[in-house]
Every structure is written in C-alpha cells, then in structure tokens.
C-alpha positions as CSV (number, residue, x, y, z in Angstrom):
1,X,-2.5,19.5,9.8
2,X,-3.7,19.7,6.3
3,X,-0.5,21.6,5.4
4,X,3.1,22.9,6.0
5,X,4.1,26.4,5.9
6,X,7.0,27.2,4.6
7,X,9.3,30.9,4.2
8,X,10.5,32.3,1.0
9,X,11.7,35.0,-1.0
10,X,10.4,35.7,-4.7
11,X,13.0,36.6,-7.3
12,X,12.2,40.4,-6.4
13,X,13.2,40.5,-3.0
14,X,9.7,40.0,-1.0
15,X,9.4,37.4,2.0
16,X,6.7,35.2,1.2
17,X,5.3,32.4,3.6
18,X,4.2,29.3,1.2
19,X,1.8,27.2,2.3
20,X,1.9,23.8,0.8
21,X,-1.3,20.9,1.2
22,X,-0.1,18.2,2.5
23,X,0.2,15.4,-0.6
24,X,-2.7,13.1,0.1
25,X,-4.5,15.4,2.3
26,X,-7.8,15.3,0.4
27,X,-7.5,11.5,0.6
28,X,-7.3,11.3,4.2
29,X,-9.9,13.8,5.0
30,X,-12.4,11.9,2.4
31,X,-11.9,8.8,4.4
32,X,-11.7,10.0,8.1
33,X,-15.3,11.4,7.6
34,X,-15.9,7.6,5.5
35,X,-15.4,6.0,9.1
36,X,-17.3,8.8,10.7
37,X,-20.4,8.2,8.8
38,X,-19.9,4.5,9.1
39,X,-20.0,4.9,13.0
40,X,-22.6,7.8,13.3
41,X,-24.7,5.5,11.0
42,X,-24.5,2.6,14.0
43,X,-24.8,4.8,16.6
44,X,-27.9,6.4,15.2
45,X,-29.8,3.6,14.3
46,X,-29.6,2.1,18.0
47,X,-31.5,4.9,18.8
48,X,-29.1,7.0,20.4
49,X,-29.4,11.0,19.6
50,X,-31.5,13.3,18.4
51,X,-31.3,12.5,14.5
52,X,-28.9,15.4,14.1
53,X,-25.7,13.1,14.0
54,X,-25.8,12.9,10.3
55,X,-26.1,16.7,9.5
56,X,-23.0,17.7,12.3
57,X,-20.8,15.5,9.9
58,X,-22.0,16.6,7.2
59,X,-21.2,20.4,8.2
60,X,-18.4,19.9,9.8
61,X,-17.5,17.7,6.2
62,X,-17.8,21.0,4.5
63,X,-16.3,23.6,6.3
64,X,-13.0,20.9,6.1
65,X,-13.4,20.4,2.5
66,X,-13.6,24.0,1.6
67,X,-10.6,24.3,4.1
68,X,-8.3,22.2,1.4
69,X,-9.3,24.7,-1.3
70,X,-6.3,27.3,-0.8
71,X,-8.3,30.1,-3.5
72,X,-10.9,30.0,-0.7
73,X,-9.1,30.8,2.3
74,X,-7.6,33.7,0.1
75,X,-10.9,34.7,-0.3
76,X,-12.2,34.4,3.2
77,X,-8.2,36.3,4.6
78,X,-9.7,39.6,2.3
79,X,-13.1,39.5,3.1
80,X,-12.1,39.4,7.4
81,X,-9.2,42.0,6.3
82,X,-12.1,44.6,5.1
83,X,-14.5,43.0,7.7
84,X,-11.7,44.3,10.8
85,X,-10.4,48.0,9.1
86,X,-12.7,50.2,11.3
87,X,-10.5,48.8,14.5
88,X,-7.8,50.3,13.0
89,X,-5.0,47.8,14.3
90,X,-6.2,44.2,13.2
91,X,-4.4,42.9,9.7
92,X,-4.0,39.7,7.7
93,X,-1.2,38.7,5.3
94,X,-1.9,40.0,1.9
95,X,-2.0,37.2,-0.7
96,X,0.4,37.1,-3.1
97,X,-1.4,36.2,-6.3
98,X,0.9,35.7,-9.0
99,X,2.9,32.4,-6.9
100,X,-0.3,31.0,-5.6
101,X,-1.3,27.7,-7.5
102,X,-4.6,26.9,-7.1
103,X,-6.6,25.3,-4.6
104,X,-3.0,23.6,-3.2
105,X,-0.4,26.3,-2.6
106,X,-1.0,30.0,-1.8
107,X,1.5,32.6,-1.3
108,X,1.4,35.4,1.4
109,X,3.8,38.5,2.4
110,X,5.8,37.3,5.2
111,X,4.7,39.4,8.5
112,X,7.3,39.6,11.6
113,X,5.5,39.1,14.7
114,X,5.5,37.0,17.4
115,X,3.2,34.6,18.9
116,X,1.8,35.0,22.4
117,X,4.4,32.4,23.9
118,X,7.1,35.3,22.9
119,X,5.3,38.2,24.8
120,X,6.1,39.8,27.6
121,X,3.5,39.9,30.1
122,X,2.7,43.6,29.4
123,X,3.1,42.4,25.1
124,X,0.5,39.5,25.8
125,X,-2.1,41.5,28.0
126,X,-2.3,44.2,24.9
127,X,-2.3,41.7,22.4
128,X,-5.4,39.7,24.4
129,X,-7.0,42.8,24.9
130,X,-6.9,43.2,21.0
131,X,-7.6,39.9,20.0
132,X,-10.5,39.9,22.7
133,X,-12.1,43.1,20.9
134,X,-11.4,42.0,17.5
135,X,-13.3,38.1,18.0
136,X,-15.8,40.5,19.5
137,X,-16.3,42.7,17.0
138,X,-16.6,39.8,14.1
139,X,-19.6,38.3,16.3
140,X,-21.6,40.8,16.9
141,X,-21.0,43.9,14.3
142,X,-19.3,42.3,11.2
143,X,-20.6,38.8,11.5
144,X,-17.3,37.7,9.5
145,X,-15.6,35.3,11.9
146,X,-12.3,33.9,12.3
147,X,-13.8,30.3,13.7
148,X,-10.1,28.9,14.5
149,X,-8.7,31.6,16.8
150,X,-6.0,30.1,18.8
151,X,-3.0,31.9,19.8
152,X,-1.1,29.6,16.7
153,X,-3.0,31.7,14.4
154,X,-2.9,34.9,15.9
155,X,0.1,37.3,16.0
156,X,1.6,40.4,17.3
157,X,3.4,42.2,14.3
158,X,6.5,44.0,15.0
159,X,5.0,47.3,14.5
160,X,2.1,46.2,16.4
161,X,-0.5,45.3,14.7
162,X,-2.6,42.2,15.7
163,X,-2.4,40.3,12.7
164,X,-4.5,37.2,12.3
165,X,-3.5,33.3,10.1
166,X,-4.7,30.8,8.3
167,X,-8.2,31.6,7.5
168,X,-8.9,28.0,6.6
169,X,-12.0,27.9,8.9
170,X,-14.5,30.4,8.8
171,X,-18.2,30.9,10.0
172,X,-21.1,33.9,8.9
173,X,-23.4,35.3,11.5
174,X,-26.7,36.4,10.3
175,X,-27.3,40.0,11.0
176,X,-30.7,39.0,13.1
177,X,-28.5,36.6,15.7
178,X,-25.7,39.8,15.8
C-alpha cells in the first residue's frame, strides 16, 4: 500500500478521511520497477517474449506513478463522479480541498457505509447488482473506469448509495472499442 487512511474531523465539525503517502513511497516504487527492468531486460534479450516486456513496465510504471500524485486521484474521483450521475445511485467522496496538501495528502468527507464483508446476504446481492451495473456502465457508455474495483474500494453508504474509493488507478476506453 502506497498509503494509510486515516479519520478526522476539521475544526468545523465535518468527518474527513485523510489519506497520507506512505514516507518513502516514491522511493520504493522507483526501485521496484529498477529491478523489474533489470530482469525484463535479461529475460528479453534471451529471446523470450514478444518484445512487448519493456512497454508493459513501462505502462504499468505510469499508471503507479501518477497513483502517488494525490491532486490526480482527486481529479480522476470527480471526473468517474460526473461520469456515474445518470445511474442515479453510484457516488464518490467529495474532496475536501482546502486540507489537501498536494500530490501527498488529500482530504475527503467521511461516508458511512459498509464494506461487502458487513452485508447481509440480501445487502450484498443489491450492492453486487449495483456495482455489476455501474463497472458495466464505465466500459461500455462512459468509458471512465474504475480499474481497481475490489470489494476494499467499494461501499454501501448508509442511505444506500453505492459509493466507490480510492481512485488511484484509472483506465480510458476509446469511444470506437465502447
């Protein structure tokens, strides 16, 4: 994990969640995918592959590096919030703009909600159904997706709403593939 969420409360009363990069993180990441090019370097000049080694690490380099900028997952958490309002039930946490620090802390309203584990059965089969639709929906009519989907980063609020987190990794599909 590239950070630690944390909850809060501002001076005027609203519940923030704080999320916090890890101290170090970019260091790490930067030489993880060092040893990764090291190896995919070996392993492509015995021959082995297609060529394409090279260009996976250096996408999936990318989408982790923009991952440790904060201002862009704020970003990306508005543009799948607009992306989802014609379903009527999916939301994200609004950012809270005035505590978030750059590209290493960002501030959210706190949402109550429970996590699938939490559900009933009757809970968890709405909230799949939802989540089903909604993953649906961003690959084939929005073409805004949420590429890290687990049931970590998605929600049922209290009142309801499917509410989706941490929109660290994202992914575009072209209107032609849609």
């Amino acid at each position: 994990s590239l950070g630690q969420v944390y909850r809060g409360c501002t001076h005027d009363g609203l519940e923030v969640a704080v999320k916090v990069q890890r101290p170090g993180a970019v260091r790490q990441v930067a030489l993880d995918f060092a040893v990764a090019v090291s190896a995919l370097t070996a392993i492509a000049a015995s021959g082995w592959g297609n060529g394409d080694l090279a260009e996976i690490v250096d996408t999936c380099a990318d989408g982790v590096f923009q991952e440790l900028d904060y201002r862009i997952e704020a970003v990306n958490a508005l543009e799948f919030r607009e992306s989802m309002e014609f379903l009527g039930y999916v939301d994200v946490p609004r950012t809270v703009e005035e505590h978030s620090r750059g590209a290493r802390v960002l501030v959210t309203e706190w949402v109550y909600g429970r996590h699938l584990e939490s559900l009933n059965t009757a809970e968890g089969l709405r909230m799949t159904y939802m989540a089903v639709e909604a993953v649906t929906a961003s690959l084939v009519v929005t073409g805004v997706v949420h590429a890290d989907p687990h049931e970590g980063n998605i929600m049922l609020a209290d009142d309801g709403r499917l509410v989706f987190l941490d929109f660290g990794l994202m992914s575009k599909v072209r209107p032609e593939i849609m």
